[in-house]
C-alpha positions as YAML, in Angstrom:
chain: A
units: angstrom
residues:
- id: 1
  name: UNK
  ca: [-20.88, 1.75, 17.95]
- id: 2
  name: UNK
  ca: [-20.72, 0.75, 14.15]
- id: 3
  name: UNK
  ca: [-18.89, -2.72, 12.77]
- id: 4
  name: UNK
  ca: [-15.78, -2.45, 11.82]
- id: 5
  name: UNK
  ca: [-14.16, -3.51, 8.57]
- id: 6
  name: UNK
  ca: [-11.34, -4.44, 7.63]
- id: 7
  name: UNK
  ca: [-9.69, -3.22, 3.86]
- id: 8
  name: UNK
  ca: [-6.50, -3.66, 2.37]
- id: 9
  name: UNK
  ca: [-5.31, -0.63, 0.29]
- id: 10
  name: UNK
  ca: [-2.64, -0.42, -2.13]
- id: 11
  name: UNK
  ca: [-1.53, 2.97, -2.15]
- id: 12
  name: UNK
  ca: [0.65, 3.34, -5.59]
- id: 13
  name: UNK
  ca: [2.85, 6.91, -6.42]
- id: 14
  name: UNK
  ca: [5.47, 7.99, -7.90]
- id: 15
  name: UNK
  ca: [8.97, 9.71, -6.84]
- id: 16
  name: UNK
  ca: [9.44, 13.08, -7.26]
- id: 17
  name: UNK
  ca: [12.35, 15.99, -6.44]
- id: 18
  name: UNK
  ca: [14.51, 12.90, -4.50]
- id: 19
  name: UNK
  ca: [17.84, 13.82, -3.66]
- id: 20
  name: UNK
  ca: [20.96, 12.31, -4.51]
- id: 21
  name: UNK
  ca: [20.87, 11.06, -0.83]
- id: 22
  name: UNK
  ca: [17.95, 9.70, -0.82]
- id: 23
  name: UNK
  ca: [18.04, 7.85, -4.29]
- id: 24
  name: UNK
  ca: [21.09, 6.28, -3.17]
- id: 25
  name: UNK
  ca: [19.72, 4.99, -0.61]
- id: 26
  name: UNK
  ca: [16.11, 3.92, -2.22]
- id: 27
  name: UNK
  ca: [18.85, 1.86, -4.80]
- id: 28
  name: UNK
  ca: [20.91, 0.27, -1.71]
- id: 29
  name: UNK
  ca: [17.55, -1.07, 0.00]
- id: 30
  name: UNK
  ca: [15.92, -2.24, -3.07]
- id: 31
  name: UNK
  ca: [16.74, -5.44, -2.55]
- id: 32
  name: UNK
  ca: [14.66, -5.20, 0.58]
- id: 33
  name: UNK
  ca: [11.67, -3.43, -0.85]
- id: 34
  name: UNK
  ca: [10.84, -6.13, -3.98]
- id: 35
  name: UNK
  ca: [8.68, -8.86, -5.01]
- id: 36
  name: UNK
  ca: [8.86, -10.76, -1.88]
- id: 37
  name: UNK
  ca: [8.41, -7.49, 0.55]
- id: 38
  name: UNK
  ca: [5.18, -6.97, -0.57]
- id: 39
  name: UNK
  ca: [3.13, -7.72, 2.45]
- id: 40
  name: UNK
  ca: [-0.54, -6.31, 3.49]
- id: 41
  name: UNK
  ca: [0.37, -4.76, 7.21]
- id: 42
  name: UNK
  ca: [-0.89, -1.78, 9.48]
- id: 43
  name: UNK
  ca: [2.47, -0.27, 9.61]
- id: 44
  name: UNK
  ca: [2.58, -0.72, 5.07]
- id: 45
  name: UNK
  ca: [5.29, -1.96, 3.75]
- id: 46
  name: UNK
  ca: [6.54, -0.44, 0.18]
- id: 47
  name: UNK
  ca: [7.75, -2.30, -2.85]
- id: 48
  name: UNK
  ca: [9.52, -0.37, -6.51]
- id: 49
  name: UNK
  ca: [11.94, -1.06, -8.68]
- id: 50
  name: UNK
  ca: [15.29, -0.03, -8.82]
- id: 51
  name: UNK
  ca: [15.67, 0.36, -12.33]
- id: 52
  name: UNK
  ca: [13.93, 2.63, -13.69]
- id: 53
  name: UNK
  ca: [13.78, 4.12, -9.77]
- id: 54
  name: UNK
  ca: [10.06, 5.76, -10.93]
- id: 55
  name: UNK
  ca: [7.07, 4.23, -9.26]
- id: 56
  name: UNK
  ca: [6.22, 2.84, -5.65]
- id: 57
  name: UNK
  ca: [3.67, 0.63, -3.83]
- id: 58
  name: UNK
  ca: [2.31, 0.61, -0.50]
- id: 59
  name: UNK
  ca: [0.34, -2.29, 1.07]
- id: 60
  name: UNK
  ca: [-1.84, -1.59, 4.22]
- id: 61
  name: UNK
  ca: [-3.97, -3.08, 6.22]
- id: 62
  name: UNK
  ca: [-7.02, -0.52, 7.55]
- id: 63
  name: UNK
  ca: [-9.71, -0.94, 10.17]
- id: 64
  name: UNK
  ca: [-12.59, 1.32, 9.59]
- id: 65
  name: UNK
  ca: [-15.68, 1.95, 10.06]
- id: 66
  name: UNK
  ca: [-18.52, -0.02, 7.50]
- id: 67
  name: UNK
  ca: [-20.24, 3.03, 7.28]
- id: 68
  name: UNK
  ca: [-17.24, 5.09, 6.36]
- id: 69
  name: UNK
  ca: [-16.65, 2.83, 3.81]
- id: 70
  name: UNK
  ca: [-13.62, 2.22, 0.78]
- id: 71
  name: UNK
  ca: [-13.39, 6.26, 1.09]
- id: 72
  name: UNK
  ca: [-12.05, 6.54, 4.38]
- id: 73
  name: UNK
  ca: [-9.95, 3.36, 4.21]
- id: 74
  name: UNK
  ca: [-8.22, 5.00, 1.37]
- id: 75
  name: UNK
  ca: [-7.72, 8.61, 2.58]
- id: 76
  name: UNK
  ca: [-6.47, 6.96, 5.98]
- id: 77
  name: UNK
  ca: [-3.94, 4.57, 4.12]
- id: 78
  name: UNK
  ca: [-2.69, 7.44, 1.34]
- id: 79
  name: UNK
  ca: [-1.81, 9.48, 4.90]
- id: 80
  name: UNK
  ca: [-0.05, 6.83, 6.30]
- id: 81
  name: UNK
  ca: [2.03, 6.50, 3.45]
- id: 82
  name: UNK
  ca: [2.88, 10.49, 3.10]
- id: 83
  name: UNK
  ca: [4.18, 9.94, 6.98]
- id: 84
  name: UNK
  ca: [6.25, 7.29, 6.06]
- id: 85
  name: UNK
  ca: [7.70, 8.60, 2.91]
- id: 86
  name: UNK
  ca: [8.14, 11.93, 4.59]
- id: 87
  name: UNK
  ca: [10.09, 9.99, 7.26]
- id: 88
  name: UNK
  ca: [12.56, 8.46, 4.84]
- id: 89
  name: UNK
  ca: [13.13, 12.03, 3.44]
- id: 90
  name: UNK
  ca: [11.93, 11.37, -0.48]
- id: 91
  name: UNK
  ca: [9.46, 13.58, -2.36]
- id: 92
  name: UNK
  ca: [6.14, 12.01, -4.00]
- id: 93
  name: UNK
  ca: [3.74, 12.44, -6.22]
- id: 94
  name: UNK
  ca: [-0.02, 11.10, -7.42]
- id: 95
  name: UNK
  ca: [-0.90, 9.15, -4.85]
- id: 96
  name: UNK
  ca: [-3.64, 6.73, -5.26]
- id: 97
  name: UNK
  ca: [-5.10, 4.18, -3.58]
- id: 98
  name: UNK
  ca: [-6.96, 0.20, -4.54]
- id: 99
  name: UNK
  ca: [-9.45, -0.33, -1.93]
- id: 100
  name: UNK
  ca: [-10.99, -4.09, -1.12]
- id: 101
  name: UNK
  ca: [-13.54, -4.66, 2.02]
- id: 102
  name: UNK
  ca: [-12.52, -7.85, 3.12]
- id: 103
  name: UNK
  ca: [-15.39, -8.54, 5.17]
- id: 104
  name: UNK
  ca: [-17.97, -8.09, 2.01]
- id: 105
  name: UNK
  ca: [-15.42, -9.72, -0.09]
- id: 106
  name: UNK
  ca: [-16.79, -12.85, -2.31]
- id: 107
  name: UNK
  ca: [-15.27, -15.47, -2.63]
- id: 108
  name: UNK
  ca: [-15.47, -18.35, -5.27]
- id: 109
  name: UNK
  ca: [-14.89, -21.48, -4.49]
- id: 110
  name: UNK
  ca: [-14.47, -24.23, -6.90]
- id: 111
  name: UNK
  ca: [-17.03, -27.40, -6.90]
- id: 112
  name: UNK
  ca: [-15.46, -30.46, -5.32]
- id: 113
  name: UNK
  ca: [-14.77, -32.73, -8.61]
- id: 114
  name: UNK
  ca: [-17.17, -36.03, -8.31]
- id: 115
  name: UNK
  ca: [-15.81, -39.05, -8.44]
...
């Protein structure tokens, strides 16, 4: 069995073709999808601005396979987000996706200042 990562994907697009219905109701909820919705979860939650209503972000959280690597965590996010989108009924466009491997991840920690 191979060890599995975990990545966080930002999958970002753009609106296209949405229907009076549905842009009315992207501009009612936008409240809900700003700033301070933009959490990394398995289920993705989405974040744009209402004004101009153009662009969109996703935010997932992906286990995968290491040896499928950033690829795979990508592809599986970007089809996550078509379901969901699909599901609210508005049309996209250019989907693309930020990949980071948590688990290879460096981080840099600052020095503890001498006293």
């Amino acid at each position: 069995m191979s060890e599995q990562h975990t990545y966080r994907v930002i999958v970002r697009g753009t609106w296209d073709g949405l229907t009076d219905e549905a842009r009315a109701r992207l501009l009612a909820e936008a409240g809900d999808h700003g700033m301070t919705s933009m959490r990394f979860t398995e289920e993705g939650s989405l974040s744009y601005e209402p004004a101009p209503l153009k662009h969109f972000s996703m935010r997932y959280v992906v286990m995968s396979d290491a040896v499928d690597g950033e690829e795979m965590a990508a592809a599986l996010a970007e089809d996550r987000a078509e379901g969901a989108l699909r599901a609210l009924g508005c049309g996209f466009r250019d989907l693309r996706s930020t990949v980071t491997d948590l688990d290879t991840m460096k981080i840099n920690r600052k020095p503890a200042s001498r006293r």
